[in-house]
C-alpha positions as a LaTeX table, in Angstrom:
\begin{tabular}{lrrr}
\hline
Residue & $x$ (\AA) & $y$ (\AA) & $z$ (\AA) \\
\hline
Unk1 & 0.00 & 0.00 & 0.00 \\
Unk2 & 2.72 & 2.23 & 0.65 \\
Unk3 & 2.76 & 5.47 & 2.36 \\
Unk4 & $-0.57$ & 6.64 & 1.03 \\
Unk5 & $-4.16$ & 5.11 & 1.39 \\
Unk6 & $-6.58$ & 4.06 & $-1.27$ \\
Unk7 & $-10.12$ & 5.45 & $-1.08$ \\
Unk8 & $-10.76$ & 1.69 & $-1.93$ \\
Unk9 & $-9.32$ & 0.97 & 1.23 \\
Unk10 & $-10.81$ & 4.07 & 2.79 \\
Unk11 & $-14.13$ & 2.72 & 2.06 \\
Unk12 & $-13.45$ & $-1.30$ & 2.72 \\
Unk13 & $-16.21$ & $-2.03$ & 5.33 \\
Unk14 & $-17.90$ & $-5.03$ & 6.66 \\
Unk15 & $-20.12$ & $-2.87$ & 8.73 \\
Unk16 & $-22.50$ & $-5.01$ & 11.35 \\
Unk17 & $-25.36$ & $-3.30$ & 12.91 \\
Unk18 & $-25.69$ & $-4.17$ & 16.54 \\
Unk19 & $-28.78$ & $-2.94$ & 18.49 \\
Unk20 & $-28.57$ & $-0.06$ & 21.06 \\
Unk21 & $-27.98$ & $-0.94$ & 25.20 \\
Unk22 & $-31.48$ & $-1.25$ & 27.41 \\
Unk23 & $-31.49$ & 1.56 & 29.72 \\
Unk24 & $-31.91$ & 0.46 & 33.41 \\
Unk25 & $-35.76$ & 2.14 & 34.86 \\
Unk26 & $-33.78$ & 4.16 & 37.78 \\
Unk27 & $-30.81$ & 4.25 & 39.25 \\
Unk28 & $-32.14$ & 5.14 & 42.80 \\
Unk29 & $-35.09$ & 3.04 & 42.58 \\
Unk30 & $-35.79$ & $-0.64$ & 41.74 \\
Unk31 & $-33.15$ & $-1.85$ & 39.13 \\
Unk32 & $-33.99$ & $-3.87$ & 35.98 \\
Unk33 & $-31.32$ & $-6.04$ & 34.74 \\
Unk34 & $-29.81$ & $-5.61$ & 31.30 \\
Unk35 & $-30.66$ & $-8.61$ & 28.77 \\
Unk36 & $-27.75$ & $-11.38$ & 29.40 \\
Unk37 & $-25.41$ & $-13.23$ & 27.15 \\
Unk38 & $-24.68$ & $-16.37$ & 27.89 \\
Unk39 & $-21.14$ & $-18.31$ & 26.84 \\
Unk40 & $-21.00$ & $-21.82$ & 25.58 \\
Unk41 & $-19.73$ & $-22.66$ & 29.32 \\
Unk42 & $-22.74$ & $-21.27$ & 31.28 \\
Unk43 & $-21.38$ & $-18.42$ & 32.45 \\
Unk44 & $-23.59$ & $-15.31$ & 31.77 \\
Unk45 & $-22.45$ & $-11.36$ & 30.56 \\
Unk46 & $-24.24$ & $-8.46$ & 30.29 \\
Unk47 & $-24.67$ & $-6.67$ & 27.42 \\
Unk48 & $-22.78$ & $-4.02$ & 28.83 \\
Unk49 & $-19.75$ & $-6.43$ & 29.38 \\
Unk50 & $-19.71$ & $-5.82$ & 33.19 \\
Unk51 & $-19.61$ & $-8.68$ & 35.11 \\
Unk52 & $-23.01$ & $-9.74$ & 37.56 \\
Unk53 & $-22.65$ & $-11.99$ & 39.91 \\
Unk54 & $-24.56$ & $-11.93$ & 43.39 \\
Unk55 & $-25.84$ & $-8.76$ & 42.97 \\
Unk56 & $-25.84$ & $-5.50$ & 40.43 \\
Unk57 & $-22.70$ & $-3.44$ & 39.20 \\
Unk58 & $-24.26$ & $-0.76$ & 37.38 \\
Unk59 & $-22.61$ & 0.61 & 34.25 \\
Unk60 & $-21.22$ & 3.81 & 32.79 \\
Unk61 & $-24.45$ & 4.02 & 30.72 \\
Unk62 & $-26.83$ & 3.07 & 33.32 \\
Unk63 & $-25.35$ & 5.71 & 35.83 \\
Unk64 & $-24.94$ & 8.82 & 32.81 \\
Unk65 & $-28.74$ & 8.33 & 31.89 \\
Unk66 & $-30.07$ & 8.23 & 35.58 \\
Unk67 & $-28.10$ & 10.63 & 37.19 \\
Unk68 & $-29.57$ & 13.86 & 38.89 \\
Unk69 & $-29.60$ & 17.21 & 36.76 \\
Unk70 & $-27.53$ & 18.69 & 39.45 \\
Unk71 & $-24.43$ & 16.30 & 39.66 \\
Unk72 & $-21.48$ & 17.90 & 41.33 \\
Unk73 & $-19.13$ & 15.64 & 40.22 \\
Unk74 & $-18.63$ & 12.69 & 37.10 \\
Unk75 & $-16.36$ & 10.49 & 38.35 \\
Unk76 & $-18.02$ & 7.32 & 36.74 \\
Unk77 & $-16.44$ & 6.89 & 33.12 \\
Unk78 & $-12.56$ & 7.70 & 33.34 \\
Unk79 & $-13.12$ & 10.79 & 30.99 \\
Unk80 & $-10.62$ & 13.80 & 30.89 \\
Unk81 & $-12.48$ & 16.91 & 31.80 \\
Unk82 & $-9.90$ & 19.21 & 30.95 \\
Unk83 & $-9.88$ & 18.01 & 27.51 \\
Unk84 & $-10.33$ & 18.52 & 24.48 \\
Unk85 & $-7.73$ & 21.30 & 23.95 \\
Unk86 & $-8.22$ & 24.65 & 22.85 \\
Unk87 & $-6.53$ & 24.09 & 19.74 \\
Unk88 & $-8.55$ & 20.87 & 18.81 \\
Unk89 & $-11.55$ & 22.76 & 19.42 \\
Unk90 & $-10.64$ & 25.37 & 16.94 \\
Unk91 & $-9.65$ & 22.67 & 14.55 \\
Unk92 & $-13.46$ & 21.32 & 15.01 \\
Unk93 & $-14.39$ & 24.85 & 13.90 \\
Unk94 & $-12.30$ & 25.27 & 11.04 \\
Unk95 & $-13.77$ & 21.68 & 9.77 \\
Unk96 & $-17.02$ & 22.65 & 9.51 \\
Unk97 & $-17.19$ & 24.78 & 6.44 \\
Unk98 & $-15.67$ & 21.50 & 4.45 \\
Unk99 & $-17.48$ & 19.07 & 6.46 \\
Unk100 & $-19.93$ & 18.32 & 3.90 \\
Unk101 & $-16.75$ & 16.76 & 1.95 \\
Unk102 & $-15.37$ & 12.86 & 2.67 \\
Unk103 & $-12.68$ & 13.17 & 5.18 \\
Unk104 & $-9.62$ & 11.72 & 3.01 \\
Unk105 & $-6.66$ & 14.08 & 3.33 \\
Unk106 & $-7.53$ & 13.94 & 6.92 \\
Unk107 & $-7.01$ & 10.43 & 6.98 \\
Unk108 & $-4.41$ & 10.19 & 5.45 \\
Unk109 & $-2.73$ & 13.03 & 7.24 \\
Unk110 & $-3.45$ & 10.90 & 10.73 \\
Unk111 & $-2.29$ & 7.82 & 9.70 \\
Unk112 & 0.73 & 9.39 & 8.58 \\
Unk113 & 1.22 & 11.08 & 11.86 \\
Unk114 & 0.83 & 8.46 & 14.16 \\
Unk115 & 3.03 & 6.33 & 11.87 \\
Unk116 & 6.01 & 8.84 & 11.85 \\
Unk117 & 5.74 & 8.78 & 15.81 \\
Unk118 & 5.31 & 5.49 & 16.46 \\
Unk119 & 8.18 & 4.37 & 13.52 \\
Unk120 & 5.98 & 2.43 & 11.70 \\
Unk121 & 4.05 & 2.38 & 8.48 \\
Unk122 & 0.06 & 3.52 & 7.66 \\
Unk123 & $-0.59$ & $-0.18$ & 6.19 \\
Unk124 & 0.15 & $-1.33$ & 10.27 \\
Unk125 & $-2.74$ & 1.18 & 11.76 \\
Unk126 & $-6.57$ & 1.01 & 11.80 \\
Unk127 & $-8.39$ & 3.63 & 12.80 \\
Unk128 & $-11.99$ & 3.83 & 14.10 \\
Unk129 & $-14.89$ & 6.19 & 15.61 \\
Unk130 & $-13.02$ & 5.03 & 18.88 \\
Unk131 & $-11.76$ & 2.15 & 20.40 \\
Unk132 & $-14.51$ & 0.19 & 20.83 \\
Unk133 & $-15.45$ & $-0.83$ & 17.39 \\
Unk134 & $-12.07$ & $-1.74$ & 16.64 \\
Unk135 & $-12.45$ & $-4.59$ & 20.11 \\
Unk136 & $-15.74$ & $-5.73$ & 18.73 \\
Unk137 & $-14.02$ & $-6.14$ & 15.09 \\
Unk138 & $-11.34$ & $-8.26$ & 17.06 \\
Unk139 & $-13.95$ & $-10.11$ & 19.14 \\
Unk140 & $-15.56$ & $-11.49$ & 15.81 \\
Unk141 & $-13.11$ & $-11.94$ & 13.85 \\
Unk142 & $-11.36$ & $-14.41$ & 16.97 \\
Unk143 & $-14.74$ & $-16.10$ & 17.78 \\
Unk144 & $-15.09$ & $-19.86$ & 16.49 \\
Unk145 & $-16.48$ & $-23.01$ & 17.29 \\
Unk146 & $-15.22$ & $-23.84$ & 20.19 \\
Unk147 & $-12.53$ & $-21.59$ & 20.62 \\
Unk148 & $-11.64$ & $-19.71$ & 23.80 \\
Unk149 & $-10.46$ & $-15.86$ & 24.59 \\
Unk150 & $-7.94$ & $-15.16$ & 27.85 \\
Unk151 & $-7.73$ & $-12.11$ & 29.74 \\
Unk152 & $-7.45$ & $-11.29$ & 33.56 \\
Unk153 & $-10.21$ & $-10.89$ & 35.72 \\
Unk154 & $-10.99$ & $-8.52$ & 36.74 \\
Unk155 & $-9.99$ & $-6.45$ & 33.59 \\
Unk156 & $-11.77$ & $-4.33$ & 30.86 \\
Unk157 & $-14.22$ & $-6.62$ & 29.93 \\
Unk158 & $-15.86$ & $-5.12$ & 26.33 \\
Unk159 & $-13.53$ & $-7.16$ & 23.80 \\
Unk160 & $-14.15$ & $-10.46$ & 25.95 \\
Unk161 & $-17.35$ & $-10.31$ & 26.49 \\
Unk162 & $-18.61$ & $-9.04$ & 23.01 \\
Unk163 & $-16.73$ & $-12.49$ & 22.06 \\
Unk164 & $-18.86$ & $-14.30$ & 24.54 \\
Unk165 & $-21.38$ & $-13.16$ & 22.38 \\
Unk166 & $-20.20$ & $-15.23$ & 19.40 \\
Unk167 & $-20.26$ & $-18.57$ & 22.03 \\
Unk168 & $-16.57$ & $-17.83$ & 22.68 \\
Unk169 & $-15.60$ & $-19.69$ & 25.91 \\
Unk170 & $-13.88$ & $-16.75$ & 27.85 \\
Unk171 & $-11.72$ & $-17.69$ & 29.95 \\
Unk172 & $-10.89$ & $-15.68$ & 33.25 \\
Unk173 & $-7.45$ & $-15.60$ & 35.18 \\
Unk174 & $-7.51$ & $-13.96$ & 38.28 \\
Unk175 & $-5.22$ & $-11.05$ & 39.12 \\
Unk176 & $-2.56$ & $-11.67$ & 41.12 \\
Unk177 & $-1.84$ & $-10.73$ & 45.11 \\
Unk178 & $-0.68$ & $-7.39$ & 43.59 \\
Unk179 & $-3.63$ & $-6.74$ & 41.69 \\
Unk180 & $-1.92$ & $-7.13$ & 38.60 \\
Unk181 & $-2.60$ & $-9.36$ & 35.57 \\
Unk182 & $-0.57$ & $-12.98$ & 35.98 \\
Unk183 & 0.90 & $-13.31$ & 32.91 \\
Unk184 & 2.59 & $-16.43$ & 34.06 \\
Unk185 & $-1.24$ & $-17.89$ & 34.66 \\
Unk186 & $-2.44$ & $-16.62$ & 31.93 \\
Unk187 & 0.16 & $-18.21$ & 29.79 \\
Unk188 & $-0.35$ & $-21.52$ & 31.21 \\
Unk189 & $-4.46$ & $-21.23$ & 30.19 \\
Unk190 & $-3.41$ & $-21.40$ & 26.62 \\
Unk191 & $-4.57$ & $-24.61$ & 24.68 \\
Unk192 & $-5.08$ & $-25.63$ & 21.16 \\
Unk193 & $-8.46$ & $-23.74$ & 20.90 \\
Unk194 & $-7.51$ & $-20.25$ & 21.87 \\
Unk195 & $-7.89$ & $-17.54$ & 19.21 \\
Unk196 & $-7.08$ & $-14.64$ & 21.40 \\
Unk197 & $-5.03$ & $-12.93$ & 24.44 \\
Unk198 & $-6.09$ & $-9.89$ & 25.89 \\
Unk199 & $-3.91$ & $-7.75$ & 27.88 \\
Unk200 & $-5.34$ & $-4.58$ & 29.39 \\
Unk201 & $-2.26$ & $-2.46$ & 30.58 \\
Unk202 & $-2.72$ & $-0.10$ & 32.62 \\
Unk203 & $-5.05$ & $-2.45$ & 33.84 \\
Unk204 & $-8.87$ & $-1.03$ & 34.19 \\
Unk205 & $-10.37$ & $-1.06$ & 36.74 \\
Unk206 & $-7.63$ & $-1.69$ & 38.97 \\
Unk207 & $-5.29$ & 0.85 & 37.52 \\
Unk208 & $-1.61$ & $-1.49$ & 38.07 \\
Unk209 & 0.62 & $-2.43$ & 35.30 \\
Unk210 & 2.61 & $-5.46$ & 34.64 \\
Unk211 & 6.53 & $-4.94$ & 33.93 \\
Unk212 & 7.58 & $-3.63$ & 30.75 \\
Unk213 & 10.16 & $-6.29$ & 29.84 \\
Unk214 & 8.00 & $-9.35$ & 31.46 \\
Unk215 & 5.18 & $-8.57$ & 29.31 \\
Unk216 & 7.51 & $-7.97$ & 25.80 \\
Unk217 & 8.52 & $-11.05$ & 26.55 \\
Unk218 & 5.00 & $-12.59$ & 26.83 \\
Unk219 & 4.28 & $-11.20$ & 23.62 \\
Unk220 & 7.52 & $-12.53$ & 21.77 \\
Unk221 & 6.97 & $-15.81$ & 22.88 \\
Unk222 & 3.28 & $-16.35$ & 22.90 \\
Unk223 & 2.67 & $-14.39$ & 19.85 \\
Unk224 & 4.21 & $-17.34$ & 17.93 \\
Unk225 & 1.53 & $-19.54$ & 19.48 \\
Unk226 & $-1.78$ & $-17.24$ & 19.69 \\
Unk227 & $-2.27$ & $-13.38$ & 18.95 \\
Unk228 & $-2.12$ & $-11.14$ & 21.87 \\
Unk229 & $-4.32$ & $-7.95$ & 22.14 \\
Unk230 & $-2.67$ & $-5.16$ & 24.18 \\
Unk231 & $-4.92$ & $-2.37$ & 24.37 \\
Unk232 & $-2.94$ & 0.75 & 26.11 \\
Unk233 & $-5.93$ & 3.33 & 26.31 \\
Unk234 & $-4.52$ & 3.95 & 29.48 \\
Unk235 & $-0.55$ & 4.29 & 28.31 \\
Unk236 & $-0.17$ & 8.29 & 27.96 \\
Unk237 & $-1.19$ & 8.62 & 31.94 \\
Unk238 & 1.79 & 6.69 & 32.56 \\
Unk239 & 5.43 & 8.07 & 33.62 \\
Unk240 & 7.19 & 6.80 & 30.87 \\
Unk241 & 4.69 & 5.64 & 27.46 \\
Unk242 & 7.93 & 5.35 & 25.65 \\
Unk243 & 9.32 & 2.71 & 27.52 \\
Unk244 & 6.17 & 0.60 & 28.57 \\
Unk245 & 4.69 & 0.55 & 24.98 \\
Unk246 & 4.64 & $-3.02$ & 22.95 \\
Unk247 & 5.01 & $-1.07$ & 19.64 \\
Unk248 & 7.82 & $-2.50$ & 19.44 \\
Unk249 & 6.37 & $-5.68$ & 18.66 \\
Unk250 & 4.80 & $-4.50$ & 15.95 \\
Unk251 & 7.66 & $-3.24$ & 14.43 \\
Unk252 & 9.44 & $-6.41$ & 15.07 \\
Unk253 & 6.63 & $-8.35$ & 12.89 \\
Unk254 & 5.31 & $-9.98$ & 16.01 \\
Unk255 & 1.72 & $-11.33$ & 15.63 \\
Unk256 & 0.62 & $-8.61$ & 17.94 \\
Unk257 & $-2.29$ & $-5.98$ & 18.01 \\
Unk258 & $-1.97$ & $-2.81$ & 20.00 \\
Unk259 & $-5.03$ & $-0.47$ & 20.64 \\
Unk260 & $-4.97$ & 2.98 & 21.58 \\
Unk261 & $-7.42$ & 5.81 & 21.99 \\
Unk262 & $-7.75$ & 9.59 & 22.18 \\
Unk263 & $-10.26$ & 9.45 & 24.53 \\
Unk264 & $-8.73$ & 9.61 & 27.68 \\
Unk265 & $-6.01$ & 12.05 & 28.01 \\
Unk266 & $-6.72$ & 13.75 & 24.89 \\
Unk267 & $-10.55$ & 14.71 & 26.38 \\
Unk268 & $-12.17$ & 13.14 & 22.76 \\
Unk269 & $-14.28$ & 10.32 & 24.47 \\
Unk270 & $-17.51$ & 11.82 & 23.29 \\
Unk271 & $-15.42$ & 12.89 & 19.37 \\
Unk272 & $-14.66$ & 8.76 & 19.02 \\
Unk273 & $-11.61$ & 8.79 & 17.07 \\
Unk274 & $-9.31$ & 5.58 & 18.12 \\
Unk275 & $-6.70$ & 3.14 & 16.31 \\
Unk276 & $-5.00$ & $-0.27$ & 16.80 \\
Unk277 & $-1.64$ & $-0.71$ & 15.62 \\
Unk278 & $-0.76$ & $-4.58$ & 14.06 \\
Unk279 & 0.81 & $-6.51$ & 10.97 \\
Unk280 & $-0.59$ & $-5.58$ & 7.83 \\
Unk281 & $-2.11$ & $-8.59$ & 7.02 \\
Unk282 & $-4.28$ & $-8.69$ & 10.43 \\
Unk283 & $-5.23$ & $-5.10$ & 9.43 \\
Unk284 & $-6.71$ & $-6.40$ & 6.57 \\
Unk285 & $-9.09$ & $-9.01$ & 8.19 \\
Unk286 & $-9.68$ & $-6.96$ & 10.97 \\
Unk287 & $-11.32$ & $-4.15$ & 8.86 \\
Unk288 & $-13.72$ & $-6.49$ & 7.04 \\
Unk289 & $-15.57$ & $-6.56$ & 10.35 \\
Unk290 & $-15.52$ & $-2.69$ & 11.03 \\
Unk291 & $-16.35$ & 1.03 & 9.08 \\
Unk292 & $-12.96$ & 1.71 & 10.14 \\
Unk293 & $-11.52$ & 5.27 & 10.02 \\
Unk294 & $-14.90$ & 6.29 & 7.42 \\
Unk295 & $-16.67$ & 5.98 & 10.76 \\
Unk296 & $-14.76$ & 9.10 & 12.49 \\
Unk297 & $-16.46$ & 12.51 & 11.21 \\
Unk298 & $-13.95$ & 14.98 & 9.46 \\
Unk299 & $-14.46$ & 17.38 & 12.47 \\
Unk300 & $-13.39$ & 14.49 & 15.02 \\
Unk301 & $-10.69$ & 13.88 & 12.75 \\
Unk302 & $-9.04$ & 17.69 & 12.07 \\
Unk303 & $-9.28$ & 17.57 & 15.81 \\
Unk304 & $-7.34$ & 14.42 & 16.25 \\
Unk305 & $-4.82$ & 15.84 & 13.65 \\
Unk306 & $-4.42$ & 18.38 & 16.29 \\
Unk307 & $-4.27$ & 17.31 & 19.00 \\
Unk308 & $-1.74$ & 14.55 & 18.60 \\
Unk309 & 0.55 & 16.92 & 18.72 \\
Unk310 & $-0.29$ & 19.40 & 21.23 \\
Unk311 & 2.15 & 18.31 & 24.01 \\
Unk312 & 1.94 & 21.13 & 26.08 \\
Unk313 & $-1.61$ & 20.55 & 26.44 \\
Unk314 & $-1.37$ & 16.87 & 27.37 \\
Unk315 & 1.23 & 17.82 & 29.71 \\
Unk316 & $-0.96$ & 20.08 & 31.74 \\
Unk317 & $-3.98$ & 17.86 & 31.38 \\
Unk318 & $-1.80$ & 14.53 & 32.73 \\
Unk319 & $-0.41$ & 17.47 & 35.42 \\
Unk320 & $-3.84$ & 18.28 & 36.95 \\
Unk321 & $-4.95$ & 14.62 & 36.86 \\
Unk322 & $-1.95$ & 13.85 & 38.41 \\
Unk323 & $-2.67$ & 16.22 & 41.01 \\
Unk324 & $-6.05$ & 15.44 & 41.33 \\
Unk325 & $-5.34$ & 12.23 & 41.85 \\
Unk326 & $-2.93$ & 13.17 & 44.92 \\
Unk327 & $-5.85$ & 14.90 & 46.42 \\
Unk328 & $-8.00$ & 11.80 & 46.34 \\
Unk329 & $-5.27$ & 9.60 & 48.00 \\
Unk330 & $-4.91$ & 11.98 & 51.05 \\
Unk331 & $-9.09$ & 12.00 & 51.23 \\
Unk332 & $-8.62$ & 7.96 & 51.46 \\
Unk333 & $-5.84$ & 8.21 & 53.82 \\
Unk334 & $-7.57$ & 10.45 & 56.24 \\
Unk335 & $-10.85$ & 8.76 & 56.52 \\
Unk336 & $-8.52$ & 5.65 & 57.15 \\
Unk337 & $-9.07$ & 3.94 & 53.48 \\
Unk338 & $-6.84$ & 1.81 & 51.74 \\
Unk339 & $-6.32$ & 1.99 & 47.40 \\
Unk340 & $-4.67$ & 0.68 & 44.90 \\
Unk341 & $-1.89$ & 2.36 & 43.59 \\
Unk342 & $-2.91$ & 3.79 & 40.14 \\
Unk343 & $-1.09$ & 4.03 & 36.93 \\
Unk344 & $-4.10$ & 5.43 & 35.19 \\
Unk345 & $-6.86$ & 8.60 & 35.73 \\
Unk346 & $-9.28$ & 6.36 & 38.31 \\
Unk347 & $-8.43$ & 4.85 & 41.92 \\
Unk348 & $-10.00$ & 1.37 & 42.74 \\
Unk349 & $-10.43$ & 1.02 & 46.58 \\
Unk350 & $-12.48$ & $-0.88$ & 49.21 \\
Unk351 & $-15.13$ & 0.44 & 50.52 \\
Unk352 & $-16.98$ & $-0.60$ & 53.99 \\
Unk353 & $-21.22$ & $-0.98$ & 52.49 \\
Unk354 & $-22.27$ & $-2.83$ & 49.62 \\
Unk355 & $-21.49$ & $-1.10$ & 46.33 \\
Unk356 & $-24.98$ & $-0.51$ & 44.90 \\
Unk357 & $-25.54$ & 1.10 & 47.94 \\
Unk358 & $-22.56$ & 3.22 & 47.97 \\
Unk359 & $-23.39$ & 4.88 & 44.73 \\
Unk360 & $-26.80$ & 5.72 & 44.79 \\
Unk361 & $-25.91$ & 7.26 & 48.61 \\
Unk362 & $-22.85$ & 9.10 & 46.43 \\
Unk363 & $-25.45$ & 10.06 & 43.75 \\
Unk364 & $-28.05$ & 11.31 & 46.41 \\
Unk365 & $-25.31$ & 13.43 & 47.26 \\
Unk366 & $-24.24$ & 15.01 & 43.45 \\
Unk367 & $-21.43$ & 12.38 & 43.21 \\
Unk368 & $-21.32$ & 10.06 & 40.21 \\
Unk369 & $-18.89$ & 6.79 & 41.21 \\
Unk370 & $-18.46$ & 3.24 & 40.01 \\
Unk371 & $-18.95$ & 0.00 & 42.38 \\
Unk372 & $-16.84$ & $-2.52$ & 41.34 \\
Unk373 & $-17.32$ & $-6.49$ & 42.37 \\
Unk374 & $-13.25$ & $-7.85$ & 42.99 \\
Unk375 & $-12.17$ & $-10.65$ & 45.18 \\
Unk376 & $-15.74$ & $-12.05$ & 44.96 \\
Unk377 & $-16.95$ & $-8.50$ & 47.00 \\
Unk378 & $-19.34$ & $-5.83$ & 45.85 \\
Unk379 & $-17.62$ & $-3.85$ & 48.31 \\
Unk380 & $-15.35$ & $-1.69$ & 46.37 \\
Unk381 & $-15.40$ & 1.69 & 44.31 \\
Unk382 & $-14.01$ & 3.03 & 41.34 \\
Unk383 & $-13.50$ & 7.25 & 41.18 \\
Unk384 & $-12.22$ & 8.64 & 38.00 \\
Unk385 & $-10.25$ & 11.44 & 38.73 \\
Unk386 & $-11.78$ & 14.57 & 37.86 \\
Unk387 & $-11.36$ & 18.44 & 38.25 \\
Unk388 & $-10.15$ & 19.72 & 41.95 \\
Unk389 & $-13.70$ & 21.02 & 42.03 \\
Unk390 & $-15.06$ & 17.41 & 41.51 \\
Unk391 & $-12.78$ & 15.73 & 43.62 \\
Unk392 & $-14.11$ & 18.04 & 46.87 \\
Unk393 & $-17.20$ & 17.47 & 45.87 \\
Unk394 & $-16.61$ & 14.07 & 46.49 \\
Unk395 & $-14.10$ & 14.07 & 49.42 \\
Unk396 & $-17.25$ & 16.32 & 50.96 \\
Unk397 & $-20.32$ & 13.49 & 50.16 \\
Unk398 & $-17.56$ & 10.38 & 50.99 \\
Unk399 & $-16.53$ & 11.97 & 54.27 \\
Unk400 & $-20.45$ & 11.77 & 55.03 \\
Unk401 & $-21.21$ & 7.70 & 54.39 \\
Unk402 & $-17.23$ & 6.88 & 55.52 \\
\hline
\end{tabular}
């Protein structure tokens, strides 16, 4: 393909048209289970990909649609609200005048631009309206008879689960003392009939990573067995992307796929513009089962263009988050609370009620939060880390049900 991309290619969809998620009846009131999935082993998913079992963990969507007019605070969805920058909101602006014309300089601009940074070539990237598209692409494209996908547990569950779909057999390998995915277990769970290993890192929702050089050695030497799915959304909140990227594997013509997204640090989670990075060839069948980058709008797109280079921006954004996040370790510490260390822009940590509970108490209160179900107990929250303003909004409702 070269260093330039074909409208043919630009165009290549296998679109599938998947239905829209049931919206739960009330958060604070009686809740009404989302429709359930169930894997060729029993085990059941929601469509939502969040795990249930004894009791409910609402999701993102669920909590967004219910919550009160007057929230204080969203700390449910690990979103950037300092993003998107000035300059990508200009871009959006500038867009619009052209917008009624197919987006294919802009594309090709992107892919060159991520390709130049990451020292690979536009044939290795796929782009799509987001992330999430791109897992579900993966998710069908691995599903077969009787095959099996790996990942931790727990771990971001929406490229799993939407293979559970498809009667994949998932299979779940639990974190290890450290909170941190076992690659050693998850190794081991390997057998003739897996088509798929995902690796989350950082790790959502319990915000750890794995060692750099462990894990590029994971992918080296299982990559020549299985493919392994590394999805980094969570890679430019760390201290040194560089260095804990698996890139590198793609360059090295490992059998790898790496995802990454803009809507994190760069603030675009509601503009959907997200890639994965892998060998040309799995490119290829990956994007018969996706729009691919004719999904993103040419406004998302100029502002994605932008953006990806606008380092002092992401340097102050990752600098308040980083700061916010200090705040919200010294409101656990003083009301005598225990966390896990995070790598990402959310803190997971135990908390002393039920979690169902604990967030519609939160919500009475203005404060949007996530339970979270780990070490078979409901009893634990997830806070994305928000704006100072947020985060005392929440130290003030948490300091009242702690």
């Amino acid at each position: 393909m070269g260093n330039k991309i074909s409208r043919r290619q630009l165009l290549r969809t296998g679109a599938l048209l998947a239905g829209g998620l049931p919206i739960a009846s009330g958060l604070l009131g009686k809740a009404q289970a989302s429709p359930l999935y169930h894997s060729e082993g029993g085990e059941v998913f929601p469509e939502s990909g969040m795990t249930v079992a004894g009791s409910k963990v609402w999701t993102e969507r669920e909590i967004a649609l219910n919550a009160p007019p007057e929230l204080k605070a969203r700390l449910f969805a690990n979103e950037n609200p300092f993003g998107p920058s000035d300059k990508a909101k200009k871009a959006i602006m500038d867009a619009m005048p052209k917008s009624y014309q197919y987006p294919f300089m802009f594309l090709q601009n992107i892919y060159q631009q991520i390709a130049d940074h990451e020292g690979i070539k536009p044939e290795n990237i796929l782009m799509g309206a987001g992330s999430s598209p791109l897992l579900m692409a993966s998710a069908i494209y691995f599903s077969k008879p009787g095959g099996n996908i790996i990942s931790g547990d727990p771990s971001y569950e929406d490229l799993p689960s939407k293979a559970a779909r498809f009667n994949e057999k998932w299979i779940k390998v639990p974190l290890t003392n450290e909170y941190t995915l076992d690659l050693d277990a998850m190794e081991k769970a390997i057998d003739g009939n897996t088509g798929l290993v995902y690796i989350c890192n950082p790790n959502n929702p319990t915000g750890t990573v794995v060692d750099a050089e462990k894990l590029r050695a994971f992918c080296e030497r299982v990559s020549k067995r299985v493919t392994v799915f590394v999805d980094e959304a969570y890679i430019d909140y760390m201290e040194d992307p560089a260095g804990m990227t698996m890139v590198g594997g793609v360059k090295a013509g490992q059998n790898i796929i790496v995802a990454r997204t803009f809507s994190k640090l760069h603030g675009f989670a509601g503009l959907r513009v997200g890639y994965i990075m892998a060998q040309p060839e799995m490119v290829k069948k990956l994007e018969n089962y996706t729009e691919g980058p004719m999904s993103i709008s040419a406004t998302s797109l100029q502002a994605a263009i932008v953006s990806y280079g606008d380092k002092e921006f992401l340097q102050e954004a990752l600098k308040k988050t980083l700061a916010s996040r200090d705040y919200l370790y010294e409101v656990l510490k003083k009301e005598g609370y225990t966390y896990i260390p995070s790598h990402t822009n959310f803190v997971l940590f135990p908390i002393k009620m039920d979690g169902e509970h604990f967030v519609s108490e939160m919500m009475k209160r203005g404060v949007g939060v996530r339970s979270w179900k780990l070490n078979n107990s409901n009893n634990w929250c997830r806070v994305s880390i928000g704006r100072m303003d947020e985060m005392e909004a929440f130290a003030a409702a948490f300091k009242e049900l702690s």
